[in-house]
CHARMM-style PDB file with segment names, atoms N, HN, CA, C and O in Angstrom:
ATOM      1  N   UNK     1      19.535-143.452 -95.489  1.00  0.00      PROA
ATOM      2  CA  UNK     1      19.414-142.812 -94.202  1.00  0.00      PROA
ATOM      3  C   UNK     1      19.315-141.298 -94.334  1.00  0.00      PROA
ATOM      4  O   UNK     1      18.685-140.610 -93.532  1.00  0.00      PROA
ATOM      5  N   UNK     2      20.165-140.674 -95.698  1.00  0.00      PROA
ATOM      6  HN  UNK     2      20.677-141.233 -96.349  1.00  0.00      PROA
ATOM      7  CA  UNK     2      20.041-139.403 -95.342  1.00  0.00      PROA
ATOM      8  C   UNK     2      18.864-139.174 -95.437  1.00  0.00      PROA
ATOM      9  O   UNK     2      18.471-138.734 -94.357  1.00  0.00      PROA
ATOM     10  N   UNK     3      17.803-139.256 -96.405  1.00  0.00      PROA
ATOM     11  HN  UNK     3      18.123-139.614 -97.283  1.00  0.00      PROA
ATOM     12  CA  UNK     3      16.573-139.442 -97.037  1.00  0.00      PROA
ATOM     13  C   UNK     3      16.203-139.210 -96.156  1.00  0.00      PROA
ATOM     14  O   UNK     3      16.021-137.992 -96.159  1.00  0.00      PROA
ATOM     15  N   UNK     4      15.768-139.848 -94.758  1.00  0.00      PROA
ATOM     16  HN  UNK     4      15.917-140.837 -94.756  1.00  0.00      PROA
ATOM     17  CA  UNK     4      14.947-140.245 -93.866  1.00  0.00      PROA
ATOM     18  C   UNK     4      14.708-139.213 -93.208  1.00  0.00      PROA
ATOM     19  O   UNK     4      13.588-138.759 -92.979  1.00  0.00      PROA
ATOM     20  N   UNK     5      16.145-138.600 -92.723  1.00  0.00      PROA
ATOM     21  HN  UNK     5      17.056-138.969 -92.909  1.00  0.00      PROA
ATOM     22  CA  UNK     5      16.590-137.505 -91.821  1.00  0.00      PROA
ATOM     23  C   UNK     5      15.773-135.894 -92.323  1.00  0.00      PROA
ATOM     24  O   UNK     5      15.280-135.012 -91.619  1.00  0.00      PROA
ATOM     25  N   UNK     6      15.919-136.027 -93.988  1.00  0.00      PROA
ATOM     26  HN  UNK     6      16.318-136.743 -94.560  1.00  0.00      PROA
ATOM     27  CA  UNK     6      15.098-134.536 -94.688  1.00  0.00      PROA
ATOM     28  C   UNK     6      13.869-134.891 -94.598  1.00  0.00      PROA
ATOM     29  O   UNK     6      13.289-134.159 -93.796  1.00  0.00      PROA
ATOM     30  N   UNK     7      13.110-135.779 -95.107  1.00  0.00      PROA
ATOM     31  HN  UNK     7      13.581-136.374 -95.758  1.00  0.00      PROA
ATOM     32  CA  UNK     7      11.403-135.901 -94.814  1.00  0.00      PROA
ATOM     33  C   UNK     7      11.105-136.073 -93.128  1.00  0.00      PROA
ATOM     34  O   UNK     7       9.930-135.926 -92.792  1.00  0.00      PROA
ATOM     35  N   UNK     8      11.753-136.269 -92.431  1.00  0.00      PROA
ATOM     36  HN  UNK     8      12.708-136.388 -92.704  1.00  0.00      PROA
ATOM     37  CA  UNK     8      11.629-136.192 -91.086  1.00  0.00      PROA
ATOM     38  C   UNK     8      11.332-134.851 -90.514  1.00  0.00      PROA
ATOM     39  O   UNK     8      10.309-134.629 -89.866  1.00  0.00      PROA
ATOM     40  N   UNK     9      12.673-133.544 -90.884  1.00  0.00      PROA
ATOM     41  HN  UNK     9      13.504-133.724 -91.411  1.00  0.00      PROA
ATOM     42  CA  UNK     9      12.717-132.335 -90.298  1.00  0.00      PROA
ATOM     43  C   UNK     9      11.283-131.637 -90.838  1.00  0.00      PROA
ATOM     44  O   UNK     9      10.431-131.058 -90.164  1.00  0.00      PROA
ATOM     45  N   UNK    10      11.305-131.844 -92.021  1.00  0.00      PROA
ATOM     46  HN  UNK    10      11.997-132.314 -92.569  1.00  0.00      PROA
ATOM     47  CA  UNK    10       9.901-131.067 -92.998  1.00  0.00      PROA
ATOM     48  C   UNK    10       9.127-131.285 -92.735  1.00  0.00      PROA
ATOM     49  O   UNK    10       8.277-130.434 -92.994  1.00  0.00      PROA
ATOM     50  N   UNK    11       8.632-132.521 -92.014  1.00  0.00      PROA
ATOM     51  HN  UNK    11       9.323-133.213 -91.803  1.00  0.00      PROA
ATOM     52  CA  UNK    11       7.189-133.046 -91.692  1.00  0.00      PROA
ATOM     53  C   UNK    11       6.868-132.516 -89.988  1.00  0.00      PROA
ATOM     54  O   UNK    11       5.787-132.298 -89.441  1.00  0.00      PROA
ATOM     55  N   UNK    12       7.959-132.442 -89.570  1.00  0.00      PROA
ATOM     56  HN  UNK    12       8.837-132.619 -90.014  1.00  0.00      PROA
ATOM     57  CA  UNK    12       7.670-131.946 -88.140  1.00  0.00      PROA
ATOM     58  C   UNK    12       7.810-130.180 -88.324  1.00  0.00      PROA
ATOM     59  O   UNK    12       7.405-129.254 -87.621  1.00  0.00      PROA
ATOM     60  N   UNK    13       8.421-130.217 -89.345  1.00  0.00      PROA
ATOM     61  HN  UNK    13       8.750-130.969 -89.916  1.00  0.00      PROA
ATOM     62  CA  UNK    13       8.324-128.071 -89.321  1.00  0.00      PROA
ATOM     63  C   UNK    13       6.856-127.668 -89.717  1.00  0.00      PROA
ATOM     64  O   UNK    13       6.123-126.801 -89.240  1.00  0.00      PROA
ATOM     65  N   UNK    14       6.599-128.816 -91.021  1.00  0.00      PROA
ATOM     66  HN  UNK    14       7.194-129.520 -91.408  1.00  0.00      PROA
ATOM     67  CA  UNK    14       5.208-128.579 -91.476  1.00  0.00      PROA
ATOM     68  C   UNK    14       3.804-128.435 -90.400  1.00  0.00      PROA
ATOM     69  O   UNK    14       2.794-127.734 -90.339  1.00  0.00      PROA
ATOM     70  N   UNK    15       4.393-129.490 -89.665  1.00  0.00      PROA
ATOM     71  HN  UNK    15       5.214-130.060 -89.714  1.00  0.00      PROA
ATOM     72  CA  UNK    15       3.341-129.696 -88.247  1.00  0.00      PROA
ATOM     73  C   UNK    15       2.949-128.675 -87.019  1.00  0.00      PROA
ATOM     74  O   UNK    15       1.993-128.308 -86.335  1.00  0.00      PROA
ATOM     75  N   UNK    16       4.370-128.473 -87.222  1.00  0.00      PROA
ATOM     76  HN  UNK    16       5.146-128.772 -87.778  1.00  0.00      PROA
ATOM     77  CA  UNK    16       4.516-126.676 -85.967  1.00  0.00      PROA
ATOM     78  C   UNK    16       3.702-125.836 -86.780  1.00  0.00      PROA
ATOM     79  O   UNK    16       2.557-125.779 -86.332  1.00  0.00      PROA
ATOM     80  N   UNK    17       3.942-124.923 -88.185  1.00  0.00      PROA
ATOM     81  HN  UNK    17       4.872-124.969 -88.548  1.00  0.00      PROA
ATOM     82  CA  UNK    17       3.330-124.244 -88.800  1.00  0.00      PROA
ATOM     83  C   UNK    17       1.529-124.558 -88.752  1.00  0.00      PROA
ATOM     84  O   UNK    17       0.816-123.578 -88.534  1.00  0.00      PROA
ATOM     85  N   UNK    18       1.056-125.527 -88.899  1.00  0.00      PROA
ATOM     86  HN  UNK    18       1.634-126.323 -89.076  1.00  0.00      PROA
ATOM     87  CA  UNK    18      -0.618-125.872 -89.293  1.00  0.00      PROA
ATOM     88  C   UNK    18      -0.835-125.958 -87.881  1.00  0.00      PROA
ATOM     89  O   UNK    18      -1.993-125.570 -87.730  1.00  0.00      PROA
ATOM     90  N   UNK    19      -0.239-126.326 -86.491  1.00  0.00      PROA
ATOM     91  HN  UNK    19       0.702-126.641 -86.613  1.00  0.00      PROA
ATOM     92  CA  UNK    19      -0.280-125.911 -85.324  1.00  0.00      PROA
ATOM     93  C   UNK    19      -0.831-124.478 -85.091  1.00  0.00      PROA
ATOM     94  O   UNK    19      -1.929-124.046 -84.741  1.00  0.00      PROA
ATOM     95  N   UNK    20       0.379-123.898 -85.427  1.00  0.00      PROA
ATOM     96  HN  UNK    20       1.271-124.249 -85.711  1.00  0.00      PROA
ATOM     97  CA  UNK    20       0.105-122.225 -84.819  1.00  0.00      PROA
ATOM     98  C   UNK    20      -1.088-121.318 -85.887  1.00  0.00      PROA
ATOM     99  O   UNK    20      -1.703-120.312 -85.534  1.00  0.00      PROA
ATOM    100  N   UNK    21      -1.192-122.043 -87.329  1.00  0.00      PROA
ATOM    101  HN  UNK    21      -0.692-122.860 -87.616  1.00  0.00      PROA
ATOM    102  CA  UNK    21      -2.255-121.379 -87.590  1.00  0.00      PROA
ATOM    103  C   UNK    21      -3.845-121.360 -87.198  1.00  0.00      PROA
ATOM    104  O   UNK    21      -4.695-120.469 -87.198  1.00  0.00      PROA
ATOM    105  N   UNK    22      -3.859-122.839 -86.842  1.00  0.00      PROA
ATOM    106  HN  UNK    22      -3.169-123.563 -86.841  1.00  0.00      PROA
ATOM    107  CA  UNK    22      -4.992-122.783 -86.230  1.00  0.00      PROA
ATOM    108  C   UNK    22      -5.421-122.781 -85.140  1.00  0.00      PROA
ATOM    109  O   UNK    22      -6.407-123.441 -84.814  1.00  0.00      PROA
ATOM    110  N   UNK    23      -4.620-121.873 -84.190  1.00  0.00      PROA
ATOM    111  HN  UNK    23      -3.819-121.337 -84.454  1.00  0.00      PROA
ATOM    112  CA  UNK    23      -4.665-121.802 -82.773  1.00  0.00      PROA
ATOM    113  C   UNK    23      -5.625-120.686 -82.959  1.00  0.00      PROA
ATOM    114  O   UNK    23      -5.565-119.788 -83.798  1.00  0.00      PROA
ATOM    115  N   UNK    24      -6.573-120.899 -81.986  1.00  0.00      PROA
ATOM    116  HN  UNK    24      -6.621-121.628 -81.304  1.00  0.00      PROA
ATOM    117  CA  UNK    24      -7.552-119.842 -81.594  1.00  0.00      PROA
ATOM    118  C   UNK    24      -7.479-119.304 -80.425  1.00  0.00      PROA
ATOM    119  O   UNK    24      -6.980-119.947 -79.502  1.00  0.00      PROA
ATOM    120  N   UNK    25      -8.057-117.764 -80.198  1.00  0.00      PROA
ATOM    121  HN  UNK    25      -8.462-117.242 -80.948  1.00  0.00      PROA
ATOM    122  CA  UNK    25      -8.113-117.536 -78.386  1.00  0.00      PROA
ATOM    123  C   UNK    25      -9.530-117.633 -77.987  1.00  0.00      PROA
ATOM    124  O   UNK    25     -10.298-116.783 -78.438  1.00  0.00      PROA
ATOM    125  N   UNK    26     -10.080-118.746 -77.036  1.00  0.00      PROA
ATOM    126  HN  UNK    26      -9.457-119.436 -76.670  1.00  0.00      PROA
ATOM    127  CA  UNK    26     -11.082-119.639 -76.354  1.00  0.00      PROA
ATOM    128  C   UNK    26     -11.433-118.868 -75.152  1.00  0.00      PROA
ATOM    129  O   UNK    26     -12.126-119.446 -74.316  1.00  0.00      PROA
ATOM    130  N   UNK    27     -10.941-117.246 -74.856  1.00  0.00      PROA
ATOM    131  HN  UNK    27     -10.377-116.776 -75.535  1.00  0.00      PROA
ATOM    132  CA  UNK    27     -11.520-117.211 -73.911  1.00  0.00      PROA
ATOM    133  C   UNK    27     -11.627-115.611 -73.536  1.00  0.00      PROA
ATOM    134  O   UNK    27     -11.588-114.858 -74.509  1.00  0.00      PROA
ATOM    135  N   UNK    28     -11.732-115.119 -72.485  1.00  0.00      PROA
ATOM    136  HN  UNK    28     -11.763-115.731 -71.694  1.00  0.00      PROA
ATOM    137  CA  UNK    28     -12.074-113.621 -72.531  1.00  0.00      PROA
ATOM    138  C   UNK    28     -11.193-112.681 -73.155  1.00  0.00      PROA
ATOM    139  O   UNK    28     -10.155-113.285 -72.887  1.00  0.00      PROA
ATOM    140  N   UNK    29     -10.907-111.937 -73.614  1.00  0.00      PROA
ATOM    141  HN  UNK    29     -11.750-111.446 -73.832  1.00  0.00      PROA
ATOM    142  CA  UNK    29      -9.713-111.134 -73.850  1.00  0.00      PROA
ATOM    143  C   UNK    29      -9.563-109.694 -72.992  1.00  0.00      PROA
ATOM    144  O   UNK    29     -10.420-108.817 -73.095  1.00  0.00      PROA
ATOM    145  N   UNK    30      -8.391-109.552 -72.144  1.00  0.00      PROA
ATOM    146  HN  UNK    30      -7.695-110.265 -72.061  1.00  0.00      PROA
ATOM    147  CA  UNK    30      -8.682-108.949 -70.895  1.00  0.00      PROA
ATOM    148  C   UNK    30      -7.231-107.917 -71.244  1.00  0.00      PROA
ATOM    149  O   UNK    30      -6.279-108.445 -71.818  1.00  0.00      PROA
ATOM    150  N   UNK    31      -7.191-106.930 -70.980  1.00  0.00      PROA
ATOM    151  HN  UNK    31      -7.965-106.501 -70.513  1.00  0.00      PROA
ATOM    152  CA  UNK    31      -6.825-105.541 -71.537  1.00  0.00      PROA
ATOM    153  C   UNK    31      -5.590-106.293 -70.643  1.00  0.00      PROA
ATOM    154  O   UNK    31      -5.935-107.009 -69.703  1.00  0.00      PROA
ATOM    155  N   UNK    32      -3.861-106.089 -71.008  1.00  0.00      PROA
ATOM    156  HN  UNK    32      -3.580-105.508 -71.772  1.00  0.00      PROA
ATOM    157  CA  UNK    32      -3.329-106.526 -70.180  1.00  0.00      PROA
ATOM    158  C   UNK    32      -3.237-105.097 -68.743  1.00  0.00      PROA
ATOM    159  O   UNK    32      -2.780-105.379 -67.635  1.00  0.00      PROA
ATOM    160  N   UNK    33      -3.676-103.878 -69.031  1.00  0.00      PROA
ATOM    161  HN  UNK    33      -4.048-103.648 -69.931  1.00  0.00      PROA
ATOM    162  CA  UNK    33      -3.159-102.842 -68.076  1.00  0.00      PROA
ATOM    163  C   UNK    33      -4.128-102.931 -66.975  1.00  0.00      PROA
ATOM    164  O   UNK    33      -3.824-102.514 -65.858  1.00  0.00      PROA
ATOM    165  N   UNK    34      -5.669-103.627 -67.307  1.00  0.00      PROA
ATOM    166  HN  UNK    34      -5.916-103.967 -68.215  1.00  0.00      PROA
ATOM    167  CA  UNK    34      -6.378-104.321 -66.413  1.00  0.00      PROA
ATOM    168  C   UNK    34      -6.170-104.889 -65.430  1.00  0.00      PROA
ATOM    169  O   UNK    34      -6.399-104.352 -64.345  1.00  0.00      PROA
ATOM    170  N   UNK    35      -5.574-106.392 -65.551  1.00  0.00      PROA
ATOM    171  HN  UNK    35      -5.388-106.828 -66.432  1.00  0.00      PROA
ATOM    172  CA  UNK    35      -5.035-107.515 -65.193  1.00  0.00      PROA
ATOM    173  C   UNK    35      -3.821-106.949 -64.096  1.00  0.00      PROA
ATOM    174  O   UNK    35      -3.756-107.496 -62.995  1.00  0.00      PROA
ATOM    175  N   UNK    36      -3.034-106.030 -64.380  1.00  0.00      PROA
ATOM    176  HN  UNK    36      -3.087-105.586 -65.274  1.00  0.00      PROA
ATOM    177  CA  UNK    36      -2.263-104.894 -63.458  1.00  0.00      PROA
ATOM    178  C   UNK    36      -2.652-104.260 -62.107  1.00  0.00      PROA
ATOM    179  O   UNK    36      -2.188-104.418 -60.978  1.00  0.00      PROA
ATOM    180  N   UNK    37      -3.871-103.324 -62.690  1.00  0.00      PROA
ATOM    181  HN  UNK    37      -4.247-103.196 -63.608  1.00  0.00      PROA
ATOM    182  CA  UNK    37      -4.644-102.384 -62.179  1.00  0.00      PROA
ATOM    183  C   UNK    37      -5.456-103.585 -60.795  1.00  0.00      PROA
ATOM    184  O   UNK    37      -5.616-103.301 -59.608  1.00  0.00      PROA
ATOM    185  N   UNK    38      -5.831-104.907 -61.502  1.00  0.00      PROA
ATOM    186  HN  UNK    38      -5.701-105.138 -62.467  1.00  0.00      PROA
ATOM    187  CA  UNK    38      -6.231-106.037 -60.625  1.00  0.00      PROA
ATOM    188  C   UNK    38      -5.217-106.164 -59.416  1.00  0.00      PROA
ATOM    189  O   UNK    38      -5.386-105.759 -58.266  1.00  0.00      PROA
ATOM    190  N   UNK    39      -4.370-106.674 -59.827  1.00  0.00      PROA
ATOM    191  HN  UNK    39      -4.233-107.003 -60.762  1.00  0.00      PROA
ATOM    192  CA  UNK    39      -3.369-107.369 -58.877  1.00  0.00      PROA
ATOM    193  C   UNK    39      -3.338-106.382 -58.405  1.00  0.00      PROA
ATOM    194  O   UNK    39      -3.829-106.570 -57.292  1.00  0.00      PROA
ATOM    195  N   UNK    40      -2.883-104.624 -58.557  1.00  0.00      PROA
ATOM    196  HN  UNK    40      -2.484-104.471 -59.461  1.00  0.00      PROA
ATOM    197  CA  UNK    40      -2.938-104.215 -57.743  1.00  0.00      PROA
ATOM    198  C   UNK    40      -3.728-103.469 -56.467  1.00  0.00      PROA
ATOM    199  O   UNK    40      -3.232-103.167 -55.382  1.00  0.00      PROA
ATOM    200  N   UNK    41      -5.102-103.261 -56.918  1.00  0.00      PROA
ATOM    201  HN  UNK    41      -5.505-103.507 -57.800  1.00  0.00      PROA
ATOM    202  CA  UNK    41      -6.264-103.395 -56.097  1.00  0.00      PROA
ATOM    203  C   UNK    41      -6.269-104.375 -54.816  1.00  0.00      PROA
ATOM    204  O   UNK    41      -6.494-104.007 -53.663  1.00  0.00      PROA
ATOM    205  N   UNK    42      -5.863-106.217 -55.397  1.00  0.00      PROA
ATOM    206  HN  UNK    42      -5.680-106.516 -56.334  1.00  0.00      PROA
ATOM    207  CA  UNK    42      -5.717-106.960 -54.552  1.00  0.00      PROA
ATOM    208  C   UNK    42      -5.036-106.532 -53.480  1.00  0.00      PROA
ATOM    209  O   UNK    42      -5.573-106.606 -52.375  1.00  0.00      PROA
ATOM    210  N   UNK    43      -3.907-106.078 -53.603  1.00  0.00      PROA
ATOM    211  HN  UNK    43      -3.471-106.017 -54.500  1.00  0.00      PROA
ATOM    212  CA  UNK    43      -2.625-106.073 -52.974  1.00  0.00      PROA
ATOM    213  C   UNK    43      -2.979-104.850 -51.800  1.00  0.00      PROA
ATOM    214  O   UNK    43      -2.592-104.811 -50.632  1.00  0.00      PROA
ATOM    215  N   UNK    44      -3.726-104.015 -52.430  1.00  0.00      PROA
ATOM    216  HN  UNK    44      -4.040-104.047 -53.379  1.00  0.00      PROA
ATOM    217  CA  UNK    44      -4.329-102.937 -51.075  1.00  0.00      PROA
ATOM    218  C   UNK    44      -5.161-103.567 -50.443  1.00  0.00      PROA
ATOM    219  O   UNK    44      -5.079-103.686 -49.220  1.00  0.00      PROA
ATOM    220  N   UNK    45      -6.200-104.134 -51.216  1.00  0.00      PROA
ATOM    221  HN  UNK    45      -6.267-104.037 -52.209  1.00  0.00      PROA
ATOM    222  CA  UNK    45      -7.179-105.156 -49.445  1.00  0.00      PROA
ATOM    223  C   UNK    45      -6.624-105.799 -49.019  1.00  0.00      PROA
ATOM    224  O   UNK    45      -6.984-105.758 -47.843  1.00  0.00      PROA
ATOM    225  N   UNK    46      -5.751-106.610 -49.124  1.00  0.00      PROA
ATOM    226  HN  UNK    46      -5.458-106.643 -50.079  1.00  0.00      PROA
ATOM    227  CA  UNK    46      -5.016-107.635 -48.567  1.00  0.00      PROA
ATOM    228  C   UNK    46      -4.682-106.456 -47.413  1.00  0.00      PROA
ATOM    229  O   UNK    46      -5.343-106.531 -46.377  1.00  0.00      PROA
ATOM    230  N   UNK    47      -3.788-105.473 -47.521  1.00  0.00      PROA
ATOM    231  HN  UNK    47      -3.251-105.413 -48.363  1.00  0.00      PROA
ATOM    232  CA  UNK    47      -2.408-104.605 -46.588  1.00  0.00      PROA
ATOM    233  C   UNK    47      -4.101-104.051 -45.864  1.00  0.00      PROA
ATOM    234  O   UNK    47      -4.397-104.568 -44.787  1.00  0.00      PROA
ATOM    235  N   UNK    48      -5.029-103.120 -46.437  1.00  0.00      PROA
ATOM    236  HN  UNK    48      -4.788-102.700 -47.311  1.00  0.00      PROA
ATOM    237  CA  UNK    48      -6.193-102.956 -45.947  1.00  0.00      PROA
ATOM    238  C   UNK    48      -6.447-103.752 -44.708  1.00  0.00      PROA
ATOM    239  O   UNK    48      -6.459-103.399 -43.529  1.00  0.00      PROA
ATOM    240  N   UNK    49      -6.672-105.050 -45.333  1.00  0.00      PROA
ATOM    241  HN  UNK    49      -6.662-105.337 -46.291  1.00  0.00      PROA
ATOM    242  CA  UNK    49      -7.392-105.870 -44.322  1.00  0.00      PROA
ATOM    243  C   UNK    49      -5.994-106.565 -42.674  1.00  0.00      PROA
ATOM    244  O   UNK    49      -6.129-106.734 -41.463  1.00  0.00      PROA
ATOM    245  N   UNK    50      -4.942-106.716 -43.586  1.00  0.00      PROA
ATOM    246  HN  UNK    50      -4.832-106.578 -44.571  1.00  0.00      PROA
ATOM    247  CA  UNK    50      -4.350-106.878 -41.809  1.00  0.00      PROA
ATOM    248  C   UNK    50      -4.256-105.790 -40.972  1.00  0.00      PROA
ATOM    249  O   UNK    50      -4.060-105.941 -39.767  1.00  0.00      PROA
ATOM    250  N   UNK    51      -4.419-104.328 -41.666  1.00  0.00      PROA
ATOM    251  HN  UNK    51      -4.579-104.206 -42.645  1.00  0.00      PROA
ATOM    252  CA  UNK    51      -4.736-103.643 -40.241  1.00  0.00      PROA
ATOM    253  C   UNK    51      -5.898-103.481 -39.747  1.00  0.00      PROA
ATOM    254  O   UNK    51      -5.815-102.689 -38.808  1.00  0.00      PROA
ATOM    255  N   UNK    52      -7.354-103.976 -39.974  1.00  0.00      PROA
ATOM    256  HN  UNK    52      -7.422-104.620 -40.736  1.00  0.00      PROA
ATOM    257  CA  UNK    52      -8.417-103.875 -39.538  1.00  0.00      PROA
ATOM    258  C   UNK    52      -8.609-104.909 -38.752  1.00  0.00      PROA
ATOM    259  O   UNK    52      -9.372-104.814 -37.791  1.00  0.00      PROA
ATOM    260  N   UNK    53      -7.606-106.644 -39.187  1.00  0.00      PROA
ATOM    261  HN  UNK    53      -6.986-106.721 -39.968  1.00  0.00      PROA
ATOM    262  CA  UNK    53      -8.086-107.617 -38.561  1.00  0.00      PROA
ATOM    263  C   UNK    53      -6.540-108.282 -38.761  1.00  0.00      PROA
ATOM    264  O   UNK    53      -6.066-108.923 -39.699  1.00  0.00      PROA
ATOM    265  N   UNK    54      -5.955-107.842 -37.451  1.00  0.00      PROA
ATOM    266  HN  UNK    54      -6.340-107.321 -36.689  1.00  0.00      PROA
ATOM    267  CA  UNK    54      -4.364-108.291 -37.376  1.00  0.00      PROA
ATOM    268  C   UNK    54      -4.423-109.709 -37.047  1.00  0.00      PROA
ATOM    269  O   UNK    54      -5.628-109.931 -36.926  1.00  0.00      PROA
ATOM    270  N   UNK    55      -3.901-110.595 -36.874  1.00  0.00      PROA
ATOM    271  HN  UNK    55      -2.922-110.414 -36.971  1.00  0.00      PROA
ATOM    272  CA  UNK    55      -3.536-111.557 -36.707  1.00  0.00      PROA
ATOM    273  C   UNK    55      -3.432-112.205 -35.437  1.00  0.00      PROA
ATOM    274  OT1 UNK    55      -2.983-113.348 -35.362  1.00  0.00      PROA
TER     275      UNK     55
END
């Protein structure tokens, strides 16, 4: 049983490791101070727009 328990942990640590090496990034790569500068743009048309067209 102990046996079982050490080739068990190693084979699943081994698995995490060959995981994360071959992770790739699949998609745009976007400046994070961008992504900021976004949301906050949003956040003025939004406040923008309920005083032009209140509710």
């Amino acid at each position: 049983m102990a046996s079982d328990r050490k080739s068990e942990g190693f084979q699943s640590g081994a698995g995490l490791i060959r995981y994360f090496e071959e992770e790739e990034i699949k998609g745009p790569a976007l400046d994070p101070k961008l992504v900021v500068y976004m949301g906050i743009a949003v956040a003025v048309i939004v406040e923008i727009a309920k005083i032009f067209w209140p509710p």
